[in-house]
C-alpha positions as CSV (number, residue, x, y, z in Angstrom):
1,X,96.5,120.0,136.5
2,X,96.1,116.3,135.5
3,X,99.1,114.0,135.6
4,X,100.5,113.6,132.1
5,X,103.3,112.4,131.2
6,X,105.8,114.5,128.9
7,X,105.2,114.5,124.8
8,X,107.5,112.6,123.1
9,X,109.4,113.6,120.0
10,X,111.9,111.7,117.9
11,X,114.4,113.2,115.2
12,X,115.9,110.4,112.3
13,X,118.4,112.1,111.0
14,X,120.3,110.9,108.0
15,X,123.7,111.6,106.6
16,X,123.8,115.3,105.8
17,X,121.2,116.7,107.4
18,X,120.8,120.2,108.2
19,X,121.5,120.8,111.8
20,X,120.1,124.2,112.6
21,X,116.9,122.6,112.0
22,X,117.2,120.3,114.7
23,X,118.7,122.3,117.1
24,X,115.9,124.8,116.4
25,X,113.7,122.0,117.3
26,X,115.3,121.3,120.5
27,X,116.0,124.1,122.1
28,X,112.7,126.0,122.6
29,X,111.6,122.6,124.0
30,X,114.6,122.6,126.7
31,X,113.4,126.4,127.0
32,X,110.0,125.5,128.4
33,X,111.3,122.4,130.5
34,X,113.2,124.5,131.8
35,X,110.7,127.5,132.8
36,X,108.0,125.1,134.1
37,X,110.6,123.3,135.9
38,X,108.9,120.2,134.8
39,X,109.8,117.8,131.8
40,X,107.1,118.6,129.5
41,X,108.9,117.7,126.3
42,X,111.5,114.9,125.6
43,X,113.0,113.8,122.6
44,X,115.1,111.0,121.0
45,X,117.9,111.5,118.5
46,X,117.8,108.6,115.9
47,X,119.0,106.5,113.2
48,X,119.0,103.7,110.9
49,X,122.2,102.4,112.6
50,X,124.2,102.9,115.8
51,X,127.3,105.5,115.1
52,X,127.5,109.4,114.7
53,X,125.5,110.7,111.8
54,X,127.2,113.9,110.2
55,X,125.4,117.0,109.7
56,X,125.8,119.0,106.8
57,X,127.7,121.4,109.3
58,X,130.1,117.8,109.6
59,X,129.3,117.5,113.1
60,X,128.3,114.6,114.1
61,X,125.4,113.3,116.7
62,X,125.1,110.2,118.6
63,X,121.7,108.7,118.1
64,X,119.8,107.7,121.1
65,X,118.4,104.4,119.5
66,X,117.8,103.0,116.2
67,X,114.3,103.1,114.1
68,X,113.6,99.8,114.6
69,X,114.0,100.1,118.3
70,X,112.4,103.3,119.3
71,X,109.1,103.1,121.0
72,X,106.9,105.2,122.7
73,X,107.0,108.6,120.7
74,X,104.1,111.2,120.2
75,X,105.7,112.8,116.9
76,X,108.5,111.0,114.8
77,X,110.3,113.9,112.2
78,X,112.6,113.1,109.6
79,X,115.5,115.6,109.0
80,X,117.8,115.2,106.0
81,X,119.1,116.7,102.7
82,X,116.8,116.0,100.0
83,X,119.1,113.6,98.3
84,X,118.5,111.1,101.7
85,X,118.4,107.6,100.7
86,X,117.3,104.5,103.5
87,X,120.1,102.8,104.2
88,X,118.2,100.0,104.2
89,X,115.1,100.7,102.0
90,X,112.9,97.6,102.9
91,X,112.8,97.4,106.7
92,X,113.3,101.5,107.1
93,X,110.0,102.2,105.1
94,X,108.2,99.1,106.8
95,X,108.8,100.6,110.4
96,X,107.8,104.0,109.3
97,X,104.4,102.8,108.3
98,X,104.3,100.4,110.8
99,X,104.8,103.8,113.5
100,X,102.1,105.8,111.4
101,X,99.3,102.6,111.9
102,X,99.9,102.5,115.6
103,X,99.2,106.5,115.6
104,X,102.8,108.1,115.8
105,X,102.5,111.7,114.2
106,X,104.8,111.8,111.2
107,X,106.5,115.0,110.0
108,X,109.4,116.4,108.0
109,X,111.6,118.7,108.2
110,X,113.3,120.8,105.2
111,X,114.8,118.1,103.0
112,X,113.5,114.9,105.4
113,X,110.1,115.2,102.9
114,X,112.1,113.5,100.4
115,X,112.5,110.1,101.9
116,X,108.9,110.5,103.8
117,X,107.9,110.4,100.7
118,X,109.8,107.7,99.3
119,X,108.0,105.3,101.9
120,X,104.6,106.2,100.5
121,X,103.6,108.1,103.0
122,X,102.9,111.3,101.6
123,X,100.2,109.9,98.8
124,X,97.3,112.4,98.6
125,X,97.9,114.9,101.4
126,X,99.4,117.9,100.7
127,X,102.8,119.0,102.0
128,X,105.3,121.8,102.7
129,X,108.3,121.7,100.2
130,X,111.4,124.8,100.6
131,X,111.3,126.9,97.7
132,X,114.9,126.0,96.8
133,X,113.7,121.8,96.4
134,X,110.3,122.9,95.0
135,X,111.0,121.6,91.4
136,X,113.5,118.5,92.4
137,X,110.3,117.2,94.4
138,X,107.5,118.0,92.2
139,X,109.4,116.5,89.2
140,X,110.2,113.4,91.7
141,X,106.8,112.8,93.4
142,X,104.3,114.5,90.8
143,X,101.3,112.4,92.7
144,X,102.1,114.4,95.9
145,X,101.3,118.5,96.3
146,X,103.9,120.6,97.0
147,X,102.5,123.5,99.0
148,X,104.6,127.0,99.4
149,X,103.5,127.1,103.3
150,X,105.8,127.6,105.7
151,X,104.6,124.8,108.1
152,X,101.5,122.3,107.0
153,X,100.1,120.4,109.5
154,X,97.8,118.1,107.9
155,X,95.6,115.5,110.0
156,X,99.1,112.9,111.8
157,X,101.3,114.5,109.0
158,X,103.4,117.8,110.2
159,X,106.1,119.0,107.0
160,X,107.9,122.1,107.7
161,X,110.0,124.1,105.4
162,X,113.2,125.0,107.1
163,X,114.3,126.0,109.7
164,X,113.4,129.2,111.1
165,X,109.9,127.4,110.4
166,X,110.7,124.8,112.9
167,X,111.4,127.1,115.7
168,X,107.6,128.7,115.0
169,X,106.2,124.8,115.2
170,X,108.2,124.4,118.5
171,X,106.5,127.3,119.5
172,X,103.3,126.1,118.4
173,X,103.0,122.7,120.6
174,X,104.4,124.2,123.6
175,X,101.4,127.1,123.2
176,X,99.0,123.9,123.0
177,X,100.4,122.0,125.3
178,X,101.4,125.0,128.1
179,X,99.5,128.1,127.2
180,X,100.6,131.4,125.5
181,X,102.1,133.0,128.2
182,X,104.7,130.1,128.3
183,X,104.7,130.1,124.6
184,X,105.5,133.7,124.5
185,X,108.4,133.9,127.8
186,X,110.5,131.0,125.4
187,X,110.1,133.1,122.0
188,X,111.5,136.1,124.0
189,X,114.1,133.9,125.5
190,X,115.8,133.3,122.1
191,X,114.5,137.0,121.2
192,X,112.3,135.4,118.1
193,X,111.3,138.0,115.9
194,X,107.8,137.0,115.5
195,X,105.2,133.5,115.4
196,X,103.9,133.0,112.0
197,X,100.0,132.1,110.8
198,X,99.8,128.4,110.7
199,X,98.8,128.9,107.3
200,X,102.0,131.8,106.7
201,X,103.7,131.2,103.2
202,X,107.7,130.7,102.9
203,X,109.8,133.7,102.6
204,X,111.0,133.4,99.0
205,X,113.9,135.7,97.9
206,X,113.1,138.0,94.4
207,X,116.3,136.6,92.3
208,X,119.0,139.9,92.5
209,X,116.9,142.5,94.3
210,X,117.6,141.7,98.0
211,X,113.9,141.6,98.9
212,X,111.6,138.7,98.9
213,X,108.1,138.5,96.9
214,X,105.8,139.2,100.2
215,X,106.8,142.7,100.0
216,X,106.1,143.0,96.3
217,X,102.8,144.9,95.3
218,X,100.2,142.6,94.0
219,X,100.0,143.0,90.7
220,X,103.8,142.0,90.5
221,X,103.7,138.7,92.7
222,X,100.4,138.0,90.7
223,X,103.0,138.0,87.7
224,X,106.3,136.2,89.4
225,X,103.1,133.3,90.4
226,X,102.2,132.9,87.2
227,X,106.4,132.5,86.2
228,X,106.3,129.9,88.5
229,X,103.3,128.2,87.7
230,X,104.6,127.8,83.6
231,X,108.2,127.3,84.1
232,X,108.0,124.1,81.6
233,X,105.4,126.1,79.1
234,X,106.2,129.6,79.1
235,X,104.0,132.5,79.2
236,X,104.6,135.5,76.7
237,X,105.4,138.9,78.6
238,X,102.9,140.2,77.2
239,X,100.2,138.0,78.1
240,X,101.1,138.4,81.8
241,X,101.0,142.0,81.7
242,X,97.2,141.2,80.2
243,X,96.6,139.0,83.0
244,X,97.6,141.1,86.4
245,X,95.8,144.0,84.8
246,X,98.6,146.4,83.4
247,X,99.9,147.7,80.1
248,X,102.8,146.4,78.8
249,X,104.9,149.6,78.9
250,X,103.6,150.2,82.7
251,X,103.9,146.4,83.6
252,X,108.3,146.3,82.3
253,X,108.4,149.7,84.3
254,X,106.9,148.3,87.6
255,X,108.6,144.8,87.2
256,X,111.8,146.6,86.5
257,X,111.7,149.2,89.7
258,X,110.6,146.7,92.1
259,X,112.6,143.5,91.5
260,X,115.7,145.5,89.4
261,X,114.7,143.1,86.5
262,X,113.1,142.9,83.1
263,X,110.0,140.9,83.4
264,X,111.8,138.5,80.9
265,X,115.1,138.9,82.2
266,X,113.9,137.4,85.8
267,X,111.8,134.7,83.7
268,X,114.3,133.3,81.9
269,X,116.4,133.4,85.4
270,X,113.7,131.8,86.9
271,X,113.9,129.0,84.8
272,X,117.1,128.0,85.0
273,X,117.0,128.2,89.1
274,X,114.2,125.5,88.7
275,X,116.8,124.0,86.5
276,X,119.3,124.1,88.7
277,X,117.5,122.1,91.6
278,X,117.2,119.3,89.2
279,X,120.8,119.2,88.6
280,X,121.7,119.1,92.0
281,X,119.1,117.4,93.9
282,X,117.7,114.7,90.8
283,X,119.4,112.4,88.6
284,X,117.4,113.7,85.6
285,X,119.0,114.0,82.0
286,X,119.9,117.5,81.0
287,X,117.4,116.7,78.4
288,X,114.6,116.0,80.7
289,X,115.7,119.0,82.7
290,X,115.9,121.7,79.9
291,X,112.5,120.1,78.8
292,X,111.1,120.9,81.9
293,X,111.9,124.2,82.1
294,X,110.6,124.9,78.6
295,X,113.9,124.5,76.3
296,X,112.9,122.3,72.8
297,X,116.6,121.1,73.3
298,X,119.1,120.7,76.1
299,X,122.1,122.9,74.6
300,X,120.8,125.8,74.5
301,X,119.5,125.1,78.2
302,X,123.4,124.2,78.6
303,X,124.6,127.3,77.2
304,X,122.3,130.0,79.7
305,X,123.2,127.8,82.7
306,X,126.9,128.0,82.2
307,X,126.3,132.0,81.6
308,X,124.7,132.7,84.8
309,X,125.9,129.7,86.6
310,X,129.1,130.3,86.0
311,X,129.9,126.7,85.7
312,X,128.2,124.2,83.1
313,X,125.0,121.8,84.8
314,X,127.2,118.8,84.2
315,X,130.5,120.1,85.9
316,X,128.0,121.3,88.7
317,X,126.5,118.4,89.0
318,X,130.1,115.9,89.0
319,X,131.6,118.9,91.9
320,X,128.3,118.6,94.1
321,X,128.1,114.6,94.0
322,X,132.3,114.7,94.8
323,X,131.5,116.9,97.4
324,X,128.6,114.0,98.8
325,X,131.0,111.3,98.6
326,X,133.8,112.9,100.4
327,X,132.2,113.8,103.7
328,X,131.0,110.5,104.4
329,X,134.8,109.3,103.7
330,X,136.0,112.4,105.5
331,X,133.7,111.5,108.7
332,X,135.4,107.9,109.2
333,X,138.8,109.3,109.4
């Protein structure tokens, strides 16, 4: 074997992030240190600044350096919520770019494609967005394409959707890097279920059936795609019964038994779950949201939110922002 030295990976977190996706990054890569009894993998916790950043879990991590001080890295990935500001949005951006021109790989993880994007560094490639942020970042970077994969790894850019997903990238480098065998001894290890395709979609749940839409027949997701595809200019039902090939009457039967829905019953729900991601994750106007989930007018968009929600978008929205300010508050204690 030639010498080598071990591939370098660095993790900026920001406030919030979601810590089972960087533990999931870690630990397979201890795993295989630890099985080849060599240091094959290292990594580097960062930040913007010096001090414990909190998780969403609010535990906190030490960072290892800052970003304008870490050096030397094979793959940089950003982990945060998806409402991550820089802390300091000239000189955080710079350095990112500044890492990507001397050939550090760039990625994301879950809601960390939100400021990777915000330093310009997602313009014309295509990306992996969760399901639940698909609409916030679409409506907030319309010039970039949100792709439903799982994991997309794209030329120096790696984005990956959460973080079971992570674990199954892990698992990919340490197959390239050590072979399959080794690849396969630290999936059983942590007794992973399975690897996915590199090009494997994102499980998405069907709203209120317990299932998600893989397991749907294909006339069925055919329809729930085209939902999604004309949230802000709906379809008629019966145009999308046309459309996958069914009659209406056999099209609300089939819809019905597999996803325990009315094809317009999950549509209109559909809507105002795309809704709903604005609210929380986007600073948008009710009236830009209900317009982009197909309402003429934001009241009656008001009035079905508060029904299923529970709670009206406005009172969600003031509770969820309260919630944001209070942990960093809570964390200084």
């Amino acid at each position: 074997m030639t010498d080598r030295g071990p591939m370098a990976l660095g993790f900026l977190m920001f406030p919030g992030f979601p810590m089972a996706c960087l533990t999931s990054a870690i630990e397979p890569l201890r795993a295989a240190n630890e099985i080849t009894g060599r240091r094959e993998f290292v990594w580097r916790l960062i930040a913007e600044t010096m001090g414990a950043v909190r998780s969403s879990a609010d535990i906190g991590f030490e960072p290892d350096t800052t970003l304008q001080a870490v050096e030397g890295l094979d793959q940089l990935y950003l982990i945060s919520p998806p409402t991550a500001q820089f802390a300091d949005p000239r000189r955080s951006p710079a350095r990112l770019r500044w890492l990507d021109r001397t050939g550090v790989t760039l990625g994301a993880f879950s809601g960390g494609i939100f400021p990777l994007a915000r330093a310009g560094l997602m313009d014309g490639r295509p990306c992996s967005v969760h399901w639940c942020y698909d609409a916030a970042f679409r409506a907030d970077f319309p010039e970039v394409e949100a792709r439903e994969a799982a994991i997309l790894r794209e030329g120096r850019r790696v984005t990956v959707s959460g973080a079971g997903a992570v674990f199954d990238l892990m698992l990919r480098l340490i197959e390239e890097r050590l072979g399959r065998d080794c690849m396969t001894e630290v999936a059983c290890w942590f007794q992973h279920p399975f690897v996915r395709d590199a090009d494997a979609s994102q499980k998405v749940p069907v709203a209120r059936s317990g299932g998600t839409t893989d397991s749907l027949p294909a006339a069925i997701r055919e329809a729930i795609r085209l939902f999604e595809t004309h949230v802000e200019d709906p379809l008629r039902i019966p145009d999308v019964a046309a459309a996958v090939g069914l009659s209406g009457r056999h099209f609300e039967r089939t819809f019905k038994r597999e996803t325990g829905q009315s094809p317009l019953r999950y549509y209109h729900h559909l809507r105002l779950m795309k809704a709903r991601q604005r609210v929380l994750y986007s600073n948008d106007s009710l009236r830009e949201i209900a317009a982009s989930v197909g309402y003429m007018t934001s009241s009656p968009m008001i009035r079905h939110y508060t029904e299923f929600f529970g709670v009206s978008p406005r009172d969600e929205r003031r509770l969820t922002q309260s919630l944001r300010r209070a942990a960093p508050a809570a964390a200084a204690e």
